[in-house]
VOMI-273867 format. One line per field, with one value per residue (C-alpha): x, y, z; residue in one letter. Coordinates in steps of 0.05 Angstrom, whole numbers, always signed. Example, Ala and Ser with C-alpha at 12.3 -4.5 7.8 and 13.67 -1.06 7.14 Angstrom:
BEGIN
east: c(+246,+273)
north: c(-90,-21)
up: c(+156,+143)
res: c(A,S)
END
This chain:
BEGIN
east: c(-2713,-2719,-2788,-2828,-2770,-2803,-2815,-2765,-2770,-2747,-2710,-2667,-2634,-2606,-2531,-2538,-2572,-2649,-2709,-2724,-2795,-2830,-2883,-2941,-2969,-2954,-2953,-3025,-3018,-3051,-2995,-3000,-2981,-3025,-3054,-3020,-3018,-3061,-3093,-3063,-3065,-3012,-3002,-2922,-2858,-2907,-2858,-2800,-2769,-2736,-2772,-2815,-2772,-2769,-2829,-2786,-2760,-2824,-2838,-2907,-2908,-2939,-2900,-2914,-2881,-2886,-2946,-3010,-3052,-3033,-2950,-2977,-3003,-2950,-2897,-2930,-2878,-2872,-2818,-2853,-2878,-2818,-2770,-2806,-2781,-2713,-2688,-2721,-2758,-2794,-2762,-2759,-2795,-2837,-2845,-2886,-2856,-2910,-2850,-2784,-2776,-2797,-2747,-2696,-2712,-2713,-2641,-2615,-2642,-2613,-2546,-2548,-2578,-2528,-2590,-2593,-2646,-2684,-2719,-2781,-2823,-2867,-2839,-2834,-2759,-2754,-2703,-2739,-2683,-2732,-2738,-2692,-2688,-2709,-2645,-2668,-2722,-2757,-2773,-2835,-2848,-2902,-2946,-2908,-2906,-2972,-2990,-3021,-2988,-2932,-2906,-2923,-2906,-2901,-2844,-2828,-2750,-2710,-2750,-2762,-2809,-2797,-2828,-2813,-2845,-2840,-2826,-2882,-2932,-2941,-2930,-3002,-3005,-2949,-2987,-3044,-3013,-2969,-3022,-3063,-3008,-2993,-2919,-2886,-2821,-2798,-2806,-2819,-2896,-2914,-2965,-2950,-2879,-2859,-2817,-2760,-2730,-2759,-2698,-2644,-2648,-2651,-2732,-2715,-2781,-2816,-2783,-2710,-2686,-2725,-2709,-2663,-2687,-2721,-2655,-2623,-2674,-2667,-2635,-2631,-2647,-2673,-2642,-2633,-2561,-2531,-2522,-2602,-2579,-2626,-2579,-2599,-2559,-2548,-2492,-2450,-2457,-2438,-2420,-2397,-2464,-2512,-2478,-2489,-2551,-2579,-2552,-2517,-2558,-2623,-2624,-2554,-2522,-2583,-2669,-2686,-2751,-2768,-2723,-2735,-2729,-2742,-2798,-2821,-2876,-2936,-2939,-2870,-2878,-2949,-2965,-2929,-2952,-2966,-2985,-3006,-3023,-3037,-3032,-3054,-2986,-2962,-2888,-2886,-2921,-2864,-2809,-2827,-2840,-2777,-2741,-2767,-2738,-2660,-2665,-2677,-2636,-2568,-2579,-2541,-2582,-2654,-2682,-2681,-2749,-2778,-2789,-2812,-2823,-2851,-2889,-2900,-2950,-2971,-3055,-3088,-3052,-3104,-3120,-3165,-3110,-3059,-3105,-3095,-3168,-3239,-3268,-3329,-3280,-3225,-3286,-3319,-3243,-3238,-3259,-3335,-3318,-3281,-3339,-3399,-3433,-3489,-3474,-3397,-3374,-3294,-3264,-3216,-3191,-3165,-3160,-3163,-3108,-3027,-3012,-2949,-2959,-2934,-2914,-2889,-2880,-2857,-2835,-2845,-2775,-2776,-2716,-2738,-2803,-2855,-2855,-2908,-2851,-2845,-2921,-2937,-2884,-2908,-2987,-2974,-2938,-2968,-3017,-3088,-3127,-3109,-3131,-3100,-3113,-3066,-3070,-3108,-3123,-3135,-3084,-3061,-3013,-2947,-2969,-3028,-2989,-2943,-2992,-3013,-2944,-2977,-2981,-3041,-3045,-3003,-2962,-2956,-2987,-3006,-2949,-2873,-2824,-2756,-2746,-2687,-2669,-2610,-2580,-2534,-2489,-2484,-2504,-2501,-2562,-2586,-2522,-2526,-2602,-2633,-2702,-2704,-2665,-2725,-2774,-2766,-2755,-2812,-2849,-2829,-2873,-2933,-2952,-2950,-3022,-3007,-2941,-2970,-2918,-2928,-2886,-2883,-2829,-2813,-2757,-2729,-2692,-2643,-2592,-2572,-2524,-2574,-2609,-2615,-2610,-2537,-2514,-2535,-2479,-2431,-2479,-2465,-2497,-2477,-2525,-2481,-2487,-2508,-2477,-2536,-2565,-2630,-2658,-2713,-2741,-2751,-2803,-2831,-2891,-2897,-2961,-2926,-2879,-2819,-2767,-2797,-2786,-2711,-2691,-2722,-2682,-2625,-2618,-2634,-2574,-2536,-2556,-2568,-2485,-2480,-2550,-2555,-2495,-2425,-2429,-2470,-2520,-2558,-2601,-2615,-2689,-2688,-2647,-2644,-2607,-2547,-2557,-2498,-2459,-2385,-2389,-2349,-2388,-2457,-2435,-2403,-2467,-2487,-2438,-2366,-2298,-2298,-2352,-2362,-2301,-2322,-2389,-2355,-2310,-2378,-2417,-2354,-2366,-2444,-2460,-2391,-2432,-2465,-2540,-2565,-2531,-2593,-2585,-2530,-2558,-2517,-2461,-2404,-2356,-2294,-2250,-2185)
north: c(-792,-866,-891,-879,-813,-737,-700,-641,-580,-509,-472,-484,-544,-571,-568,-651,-633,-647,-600,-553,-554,-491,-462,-494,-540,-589,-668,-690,-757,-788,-821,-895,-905,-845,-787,-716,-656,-618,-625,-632,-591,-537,-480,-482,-437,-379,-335,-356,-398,-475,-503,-574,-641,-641,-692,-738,-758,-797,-755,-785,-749,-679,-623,-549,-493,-421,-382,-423,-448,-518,-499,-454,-519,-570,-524,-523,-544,-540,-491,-451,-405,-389,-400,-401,-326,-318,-384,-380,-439,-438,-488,-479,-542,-584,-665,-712,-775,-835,-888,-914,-898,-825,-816,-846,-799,-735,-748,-762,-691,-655,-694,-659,-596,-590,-568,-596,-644,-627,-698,-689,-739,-706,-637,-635,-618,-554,-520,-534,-576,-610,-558,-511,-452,-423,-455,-527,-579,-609,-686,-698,-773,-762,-790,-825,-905,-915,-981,-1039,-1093,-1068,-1015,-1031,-1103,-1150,-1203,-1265,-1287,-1330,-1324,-1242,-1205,-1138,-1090,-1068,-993,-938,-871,-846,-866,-822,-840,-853,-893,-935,-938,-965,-1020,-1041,-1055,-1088,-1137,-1137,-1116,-1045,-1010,-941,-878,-802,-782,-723,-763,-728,-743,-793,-847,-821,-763,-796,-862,-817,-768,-834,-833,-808,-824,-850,-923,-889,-931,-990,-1003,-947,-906,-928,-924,-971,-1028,-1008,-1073,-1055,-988,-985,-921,-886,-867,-802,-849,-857,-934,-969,-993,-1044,-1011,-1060,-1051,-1117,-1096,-1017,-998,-938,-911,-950,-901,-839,-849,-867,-804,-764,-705,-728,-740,-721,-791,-813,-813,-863,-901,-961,-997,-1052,-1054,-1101,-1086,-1128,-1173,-1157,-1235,-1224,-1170,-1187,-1147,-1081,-1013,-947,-877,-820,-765,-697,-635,-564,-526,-502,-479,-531,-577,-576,-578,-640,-680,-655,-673,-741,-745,-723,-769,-829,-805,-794,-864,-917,-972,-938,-1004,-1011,-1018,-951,-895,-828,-765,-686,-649,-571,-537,-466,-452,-462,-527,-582,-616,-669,-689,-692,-746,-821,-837,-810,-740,-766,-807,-736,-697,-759,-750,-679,-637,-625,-545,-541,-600,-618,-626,-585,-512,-512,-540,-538,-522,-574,-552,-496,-513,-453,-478,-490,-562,-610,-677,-739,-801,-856,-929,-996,-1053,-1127,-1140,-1203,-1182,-1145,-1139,-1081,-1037,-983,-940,-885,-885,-865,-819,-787,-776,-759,-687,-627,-603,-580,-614,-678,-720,-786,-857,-910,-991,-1028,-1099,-1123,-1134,-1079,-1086,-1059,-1030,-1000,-972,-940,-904,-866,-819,-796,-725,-717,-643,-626,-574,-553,-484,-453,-391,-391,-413,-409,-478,-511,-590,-607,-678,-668,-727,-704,-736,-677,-642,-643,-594,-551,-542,-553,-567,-500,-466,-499,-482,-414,-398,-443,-401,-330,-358,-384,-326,-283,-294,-232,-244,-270,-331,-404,-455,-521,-574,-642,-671,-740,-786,-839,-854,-914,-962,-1016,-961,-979,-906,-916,-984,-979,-934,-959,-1001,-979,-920,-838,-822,-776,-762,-832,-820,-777,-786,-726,-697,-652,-595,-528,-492,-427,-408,-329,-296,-216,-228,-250,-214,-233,-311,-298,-257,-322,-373,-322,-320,-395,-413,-368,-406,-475,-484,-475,-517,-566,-578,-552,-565,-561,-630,-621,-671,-666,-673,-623,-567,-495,-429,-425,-481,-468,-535,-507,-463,-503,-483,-512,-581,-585,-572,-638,-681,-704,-690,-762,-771,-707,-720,-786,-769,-717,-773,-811,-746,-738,-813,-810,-748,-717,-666,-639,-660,-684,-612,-567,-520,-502,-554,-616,-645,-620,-666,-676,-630,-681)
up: c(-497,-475,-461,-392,-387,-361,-414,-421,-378,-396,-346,-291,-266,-195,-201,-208,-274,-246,-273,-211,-213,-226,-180,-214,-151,-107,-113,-90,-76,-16,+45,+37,+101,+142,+146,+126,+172,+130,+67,-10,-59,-36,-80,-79,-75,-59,-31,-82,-21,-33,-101,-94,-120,-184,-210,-244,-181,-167,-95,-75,-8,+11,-4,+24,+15,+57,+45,+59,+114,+106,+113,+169,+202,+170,+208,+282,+325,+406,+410,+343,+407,+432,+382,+312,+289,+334,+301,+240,+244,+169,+122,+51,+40,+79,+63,+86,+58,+49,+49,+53,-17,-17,+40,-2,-54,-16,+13,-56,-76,-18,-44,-108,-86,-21,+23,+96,+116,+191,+206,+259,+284,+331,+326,+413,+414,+463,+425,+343,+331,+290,+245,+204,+159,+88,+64,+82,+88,+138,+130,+173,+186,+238,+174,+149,+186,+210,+189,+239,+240,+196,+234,+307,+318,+379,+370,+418,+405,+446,+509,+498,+481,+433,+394,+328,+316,+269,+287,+272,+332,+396,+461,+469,+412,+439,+509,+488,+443,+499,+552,+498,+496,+570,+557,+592,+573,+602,+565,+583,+605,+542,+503,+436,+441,+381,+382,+341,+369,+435,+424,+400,+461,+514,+536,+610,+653,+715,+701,+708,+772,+765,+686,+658,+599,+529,+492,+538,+506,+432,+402,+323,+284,+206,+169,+105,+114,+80,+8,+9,+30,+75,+130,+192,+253,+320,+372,+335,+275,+268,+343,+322,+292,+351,+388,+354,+335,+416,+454,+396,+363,+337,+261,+247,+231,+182,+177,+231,+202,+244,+309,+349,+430,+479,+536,+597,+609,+662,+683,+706,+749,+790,+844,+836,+855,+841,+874,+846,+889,+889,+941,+937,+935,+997,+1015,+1072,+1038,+980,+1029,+1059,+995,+967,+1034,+1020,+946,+973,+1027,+980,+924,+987,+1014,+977,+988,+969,+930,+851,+845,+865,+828,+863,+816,+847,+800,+814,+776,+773,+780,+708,+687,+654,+712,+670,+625,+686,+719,+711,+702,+679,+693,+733,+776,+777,+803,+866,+888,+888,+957,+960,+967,+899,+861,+888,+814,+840,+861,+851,+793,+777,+713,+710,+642,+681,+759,+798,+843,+843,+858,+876,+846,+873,+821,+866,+838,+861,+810,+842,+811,+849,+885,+949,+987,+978,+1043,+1047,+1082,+1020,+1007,+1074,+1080,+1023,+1045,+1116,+1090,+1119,+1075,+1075,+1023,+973,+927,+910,+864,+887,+860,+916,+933,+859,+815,+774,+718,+711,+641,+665,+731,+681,+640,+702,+689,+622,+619,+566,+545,+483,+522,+597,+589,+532,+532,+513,+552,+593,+597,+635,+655,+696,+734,+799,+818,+887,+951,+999,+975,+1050,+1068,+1017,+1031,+969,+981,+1020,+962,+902,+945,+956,+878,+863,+911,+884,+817,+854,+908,+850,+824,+774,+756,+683,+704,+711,+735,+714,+739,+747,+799,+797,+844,+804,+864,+893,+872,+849,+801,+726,+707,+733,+722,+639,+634,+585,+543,+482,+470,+476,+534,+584,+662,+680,+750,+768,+834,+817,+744,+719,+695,+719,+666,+677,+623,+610,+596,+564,+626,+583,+630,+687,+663,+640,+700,+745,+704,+706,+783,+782,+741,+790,+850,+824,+822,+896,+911,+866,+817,+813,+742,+676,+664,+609,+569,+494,+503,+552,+507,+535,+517,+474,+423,+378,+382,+359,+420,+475,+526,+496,+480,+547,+570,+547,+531,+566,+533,+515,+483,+436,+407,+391,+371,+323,+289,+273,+246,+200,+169,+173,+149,+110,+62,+119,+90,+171,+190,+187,+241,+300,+350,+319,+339,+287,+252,+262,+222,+212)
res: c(X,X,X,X,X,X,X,X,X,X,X,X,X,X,X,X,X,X,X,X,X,X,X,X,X,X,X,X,X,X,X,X,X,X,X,X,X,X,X,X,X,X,X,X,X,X,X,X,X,X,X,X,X,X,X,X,X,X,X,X,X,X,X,X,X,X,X,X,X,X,X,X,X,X,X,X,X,X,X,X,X,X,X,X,X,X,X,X,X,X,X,X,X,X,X,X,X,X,X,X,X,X,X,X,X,X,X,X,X,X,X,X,X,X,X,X,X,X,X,X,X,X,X,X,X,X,X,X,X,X,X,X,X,X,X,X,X,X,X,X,X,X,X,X,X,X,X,X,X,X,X,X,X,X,X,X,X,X,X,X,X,X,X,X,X,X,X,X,X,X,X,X,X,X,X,X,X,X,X,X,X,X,X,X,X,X,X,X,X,X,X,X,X,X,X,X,X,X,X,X,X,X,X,X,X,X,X,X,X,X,X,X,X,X,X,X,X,X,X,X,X,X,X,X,X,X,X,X,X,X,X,X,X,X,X,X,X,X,X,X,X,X,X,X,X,X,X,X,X,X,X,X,X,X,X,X,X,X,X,X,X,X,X,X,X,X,X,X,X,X,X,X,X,X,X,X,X,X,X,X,X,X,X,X,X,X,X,X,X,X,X,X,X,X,X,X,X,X,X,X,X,X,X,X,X,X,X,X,X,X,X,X,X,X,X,X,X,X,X,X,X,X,X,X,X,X,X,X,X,X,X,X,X,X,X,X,X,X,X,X,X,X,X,X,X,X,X,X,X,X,X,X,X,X,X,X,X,X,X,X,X,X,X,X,X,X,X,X,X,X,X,X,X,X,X,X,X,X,X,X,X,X,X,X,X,X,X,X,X,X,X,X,X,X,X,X,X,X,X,X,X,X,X,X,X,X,X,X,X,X,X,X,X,X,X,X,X,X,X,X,X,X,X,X,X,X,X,X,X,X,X,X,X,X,X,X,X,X,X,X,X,X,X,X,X,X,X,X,X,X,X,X,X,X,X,X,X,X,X,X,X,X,X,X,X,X,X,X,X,X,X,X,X,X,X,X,X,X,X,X,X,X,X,X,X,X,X,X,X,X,X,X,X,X,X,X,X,X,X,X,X,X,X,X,X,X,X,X,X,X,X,X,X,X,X,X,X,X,X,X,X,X,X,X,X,X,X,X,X,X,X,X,X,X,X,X,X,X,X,X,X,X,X,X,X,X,X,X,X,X,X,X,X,X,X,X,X,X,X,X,X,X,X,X,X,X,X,X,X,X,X,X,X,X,X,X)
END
């Protein structure tokens, strides 16, 4: 045995000849770079699932294994709820690497061992893509990169400005570095999103028209590829795998640790502004706002620089963490007759009432002037009470007008979900009488105070031919449907109603080809149903012709022993 070697183990070996390490305990060691998901000390392999790494491989990260409070929490994921037993969503091993290194290490075990790797960030992918079965491990890196100054960076180059992040931070987190730094970039709204899955699956949001999507900005990616080889990724130098890594399926081409992407400077873009406002739901009162978003999304020459998002929400949503601003300024807004902070107070945790939310942006892109014409169109809907914060005479910042999308509450409602997000490319949503269509199934949720239902969707206009959600296409990257003219979701929460939620989505996707698209337009982030990826009709779903079959040709040369292949929702590789 040559010095600073293991000592010997007795027993059985990985087929690579490594000691498989015996259900003694887990590593202890403290993340270098953050805090774990739950504490050390994990008693492993308690249910004779996947063994720990062996110790000689120098694993300094947590390690859990099934059967303990701390896996229990390690293995909460969003779509655990809905999805955790039907997909079997409990992974042999959970680690929380602490570095580079220990990610390195892991992906050389699942080498020799031939188990699949699941990577999560921040464990918010609908369909637990993130997450895989007894049979594989989970790598979770929401831990893992949390250093300041190492791992969230601003950079000036050239004339630009950029960041260089980890993947580890949450959309918060991101927020509230960027407007210390008075720089903006577009991303989605959910707060606890992170920033690795978040790239990969494009970073739709409210800055869609005016600036495209995150993944449209990423300029270079750091990986550990499938050899355990840190690789730099940028469009020049490996086209191929820039472009399955920003729109193919998350985590399947390599362990995505830190990128860098460019973002926008407040100075530049003085004077822009920003609407949020909110209605109590009423039919009529959703038919004209939605009237409003086909209208702009059918004309041509609706400008670049707004951005107009509707928001329906069943009774019971967190109104607190919905609002852009403090509680005591939420409740001097609100209607005397729901808070007067003296005899009626209003749980806003829980607000009693079904609302339509308005997001409604304009960037001073320096290219055409601001006209009030959408704003006003938007507060003059019939309606009986509102509540609204728009920017005013001072000067707001773009960054800070941008935070306002945030949606703050960990989840929507706290139930499953039948979830579904679609795009249209058409521009005749006014003949085939969509906004009547929505509303009325929209409707059929909220009248229904006992239904044990909630609704919870988001629509999106990204027409006209000046729109950066559009005119990105073909950059580079593997996001699909870049035609679209509308997007969003159409959620519906279920309380012990589970039929009642799948026979709603069920008559939707009946009706929706007729109202909305003739086709299937699906996004990644947005996963629903079927997620088996060798069925024809599910990748179809999300991808064109075209594209899978390049995107297979890459998985085939990134990933050939099927390590980043953890469950069905990856794109398969190319069998010739």
């Amino acid at each position: 045995m040559a010095p600073g070697d293991p000592p010997p183990t007795e027993g059985p070996t990985t087929p690579g000849g490594l000691p498989v390490r015996q259900p003694l305990g887990q590593a202890t060691a403290a993340s270098k770079s953050g805090p774990p998901a739950g504490p050390p000390g994990q008693s492993a392999n308690a249910t004779g699932a996947d063994p720990l790494l062996p110790a000689n491989l120098g694993f300094e990260g947590n390690q859990y294994a099934p059967g303990s409070a701390s896996y229990d929490r390690a293995n909460n994921l969003y779509a655990t709820s809905t999805y955790g037993q039907e997909r079997k969503m409990n992974p042999g091993t959970i680690l929380q690497p602490t570095s580079t290194e220990d990610i390195q290490q892991a992906v050389r075990y699942a080498n020799v061992v031939g188990k699949p790797l699941a990577i999560r960030s921040g464990g918010h992918q609908y369909s637990g893509a993130c997450s895989t079965g007894s049979d594989g491990i989970q790598l979770d890196l929401k831990p893992t990169f949390r250093r300041p100054k190492l791992d969230l960076q601003l950079l000036r180059e050239n004339g630009k400005v950029y960041i260089r992040s980890s993947v580890s931070w949450t959309l918060a987190e991101i927020f509230d570095f960027l407007q210390d730094n008075g720089v903006f970039m577009p991303t989605g709204q959910c707060i606890e999103v992170c920033v690795g899955g978040h790239i990969q699956t494009g970073g739709f949001g409210m800055l869609a028209r005016s600036f495209g999507l995150l993944g449209d900005y990423v300029r270079e990616l750091e990986i550990v590829d499938h050899n355990a080889e840190v690789v730099k990724v940028t469009k020049d130098s490996n086209p191929d795998l820039f472009y399955g890594i920003l729109g193919g399926s998350p985590g399947n081409f390599g362990v995505i640790t830190h990128f860098k992407a460019e973002v926008q400077e407040d100075r530049k873009h003085q004077g822009s502004k920003g609407l949020w406002q909110a209605f109590h739901y009423r039919p009529d009162t959703l038919k004209a706002l939605l009237d409003i978003l086909v209208k702009k999304g059918e004309d041509p020459n609706f400008p670049r620089g707004y951005d107009f998002t509707i928001n329906t929400l069943s009774r019971e949503v967190n109104l607190a963490e919905l609002f852009p601003g403090s509680q005591s300024e939420l409740k001097r807004k609100l209607p005397d007759w729901i808070h007067d902070g003296k005899k009626i107070i209003a749980d806003l945790l829980k607000f009693k009432f079904a609302l339509i939310v308005v997001y409604a942006q304009w960037v001073n892109l320096g290219e055409e002037p601001y006209s009030p014409d959408l704003f006003d169109q938007i507060k003059k809907v019939p309606h009986d009470f509102q509540f609204h914060k728009e920017t005013g005479v001072d000067e707001t910042p773009m960054s800070q007008i941008a935070s306002w999308w945030l949606f703050r509450s960990v989840r929507e409602f706290p139930y499953p979900y039948d979830k579904r997000t679609n795009s249209t490319a058409s521009t005749e949503l006014s003949k085939t009488k969509w906004s009547d269509w929505f509303t009325e199934r929209a409707n059929k949720i909220i009248s229904d105070t006992g239904n044990g239902l909630y609704i919870s969707s988001q629509l999106q206009v990204y027409g006209g031919t000046n729109s950066k959600f559009r005119t990105n296409a073909g950059n580079g990257t593997s996001y699909t449907f870049r035609d679209a003219t509308f997007g969003g979701t159409c959620d519906v929460f279920y309380d012990g109603n589970e039929k009642g939620a799948h026979d709603w989505q069920a008559q939707n996707d009946k009706e929706r080809f007729t109202h909305f698209s003739k086709e299937e337009r699906g996004v990644l982030w947005g996963s629903y149903g079927d997620w088996n990826m060798k069925d024809e009709k599910v990748w179809r779903r999300y991808y064109d012709a075209e594209t899978y079959k390049k995107l297979q040709k890459i998985r085939k040369k990134a990933d050939p022993k099927g390590i980043f292949t953890p469950n069905p929702f990856c794109v398969e590789a190319a069998k010739d």
